[in-house]
C-alpha positions in Angstrom: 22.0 64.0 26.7 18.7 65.4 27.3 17.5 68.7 29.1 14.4 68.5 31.1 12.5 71.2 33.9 13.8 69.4 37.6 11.3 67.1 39.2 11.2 66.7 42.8 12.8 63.4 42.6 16.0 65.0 40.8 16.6 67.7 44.4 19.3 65.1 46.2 21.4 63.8 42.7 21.3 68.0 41.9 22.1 68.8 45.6 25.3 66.1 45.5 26.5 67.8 42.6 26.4 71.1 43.4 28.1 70.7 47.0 30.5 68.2 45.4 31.7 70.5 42.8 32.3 73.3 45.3 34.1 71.0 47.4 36.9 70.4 44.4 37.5 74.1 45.2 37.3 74.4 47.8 34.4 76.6 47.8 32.2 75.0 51.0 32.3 78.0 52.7 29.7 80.3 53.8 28.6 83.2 51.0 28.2 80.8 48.2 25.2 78.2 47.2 26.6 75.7 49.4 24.6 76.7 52.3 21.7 78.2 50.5 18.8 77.0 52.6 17.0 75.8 48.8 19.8 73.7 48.0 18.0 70.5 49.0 14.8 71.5 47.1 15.1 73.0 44.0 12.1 71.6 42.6 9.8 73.1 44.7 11.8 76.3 45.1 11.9 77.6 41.7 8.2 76.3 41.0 6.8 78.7 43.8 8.4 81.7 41.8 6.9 83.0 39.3 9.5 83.5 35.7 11.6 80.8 37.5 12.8 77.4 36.1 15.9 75.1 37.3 16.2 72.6 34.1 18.7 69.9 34.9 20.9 68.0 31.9 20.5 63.5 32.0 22.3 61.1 29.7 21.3 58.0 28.3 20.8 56.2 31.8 18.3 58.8 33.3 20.9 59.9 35.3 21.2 63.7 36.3 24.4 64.8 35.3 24.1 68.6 35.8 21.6 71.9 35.9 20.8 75.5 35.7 18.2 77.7 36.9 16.6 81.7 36.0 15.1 83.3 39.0 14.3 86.8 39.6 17.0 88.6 41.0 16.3 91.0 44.6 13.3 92.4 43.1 14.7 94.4 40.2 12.3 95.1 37.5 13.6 93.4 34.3 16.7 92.0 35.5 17.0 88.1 36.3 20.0 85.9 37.8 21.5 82.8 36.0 22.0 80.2 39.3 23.5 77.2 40.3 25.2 76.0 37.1 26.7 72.6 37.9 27.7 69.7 36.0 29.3 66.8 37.2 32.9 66.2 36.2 32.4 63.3 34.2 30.0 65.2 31.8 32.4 68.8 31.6 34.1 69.5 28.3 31.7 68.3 26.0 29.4 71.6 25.3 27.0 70.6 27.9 27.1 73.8 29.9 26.3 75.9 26.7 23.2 73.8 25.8 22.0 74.1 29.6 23.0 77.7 29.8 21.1 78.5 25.8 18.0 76.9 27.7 18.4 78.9 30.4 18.7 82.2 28.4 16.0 81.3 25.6 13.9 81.1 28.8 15.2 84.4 30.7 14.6 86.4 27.0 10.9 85.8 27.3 10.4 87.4 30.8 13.5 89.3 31.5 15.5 92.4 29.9 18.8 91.6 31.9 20.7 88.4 33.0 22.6 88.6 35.8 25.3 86.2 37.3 28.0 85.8 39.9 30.6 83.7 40.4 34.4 83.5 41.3 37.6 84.6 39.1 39.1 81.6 39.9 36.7 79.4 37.9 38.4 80.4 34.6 36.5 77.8 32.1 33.2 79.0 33.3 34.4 83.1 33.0 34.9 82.0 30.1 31.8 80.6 28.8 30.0 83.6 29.9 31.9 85.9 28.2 31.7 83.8 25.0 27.9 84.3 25.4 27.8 87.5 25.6 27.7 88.7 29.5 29.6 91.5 30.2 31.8 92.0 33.6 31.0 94.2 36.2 33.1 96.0 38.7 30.8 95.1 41.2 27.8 93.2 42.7 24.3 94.7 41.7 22.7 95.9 45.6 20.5 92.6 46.5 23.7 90.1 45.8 23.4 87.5 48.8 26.5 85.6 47.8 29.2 87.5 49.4 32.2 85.2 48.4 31.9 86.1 44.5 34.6 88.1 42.9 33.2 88.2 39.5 30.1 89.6 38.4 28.5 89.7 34.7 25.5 91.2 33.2 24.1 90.4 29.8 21.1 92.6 27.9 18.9 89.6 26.5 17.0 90.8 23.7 
């Protein structure tokens, strides 16, 4: 495997997986990234903001077999949100999510004090992960949240 910043050419494959994935869980339904409007352009998205990046994961074949991205998060000085981690059920349970999520952070630590994330209880492996990485849980959503379907929200001080 190999982690690489998107390229324009990688917004369907990372579209596909992100909507497919929700779908196992039944989670296309309005309030989450399903029907963000960027969701068929991430390359372009997160290059037109600045101390963004989407990075997306490819094996062996060149194929794009997951991704992450760091964007700033509702205009909060110092605090960034950890988006759209998806990896395709073929590639899950071999550590790929921490090396795409360790990019992500390295990343976040040189322009952000805070790392932000939402996601749902219900997707217990990933809870998981981001408590073994240090995020913390929150009781609520931070004010500027636009995912209103979450029930689980972490914070992590990246220093």
């Amino acid at each position: 495997m190999h982690i690489r910043e998107i390229e324009e050419k990688d917004n369907h494959t990372m579209e596909q997986i992100i909507k497919r994935s929700l779908e196992s869980f039944d989670l296309n339904i309005p309030g989450t990234a399903y029907f963000d409007p960027e969701l068929g352009k991430l390359a372009q998205f997160y290059k037109q903001q600045s101390n963004a990046n989407y990075w997306v994961a490819v094996n062996e074949q060149d194929e794009v077999v997951g991704g992450v991205g760091i964007a700033p998060f509702a205009q909060k000085e110092g605090v960034c949100e950890l988006q759209k981690l998806y990896i395709t059920p073929k590639s899950q349970g071999i550590g790929l999510s921490k090396e795409l999520m360790k990019v992500a952070l390295d990343f976040a630590k040189e322009h952000y004090s805070y790392c932000y994330l939402e996601t749902l209880k219900k997707l217990e492996t990933a809870n998981l992960l981001y408590v073994k990485l240090g995020f913390k849980s929150l009781e609520k959503p931070l004010d500027g949240s636009e995912h209103g379907a979450m029930d689980a929200w972490y914070i992590k001080e990246l220093s």
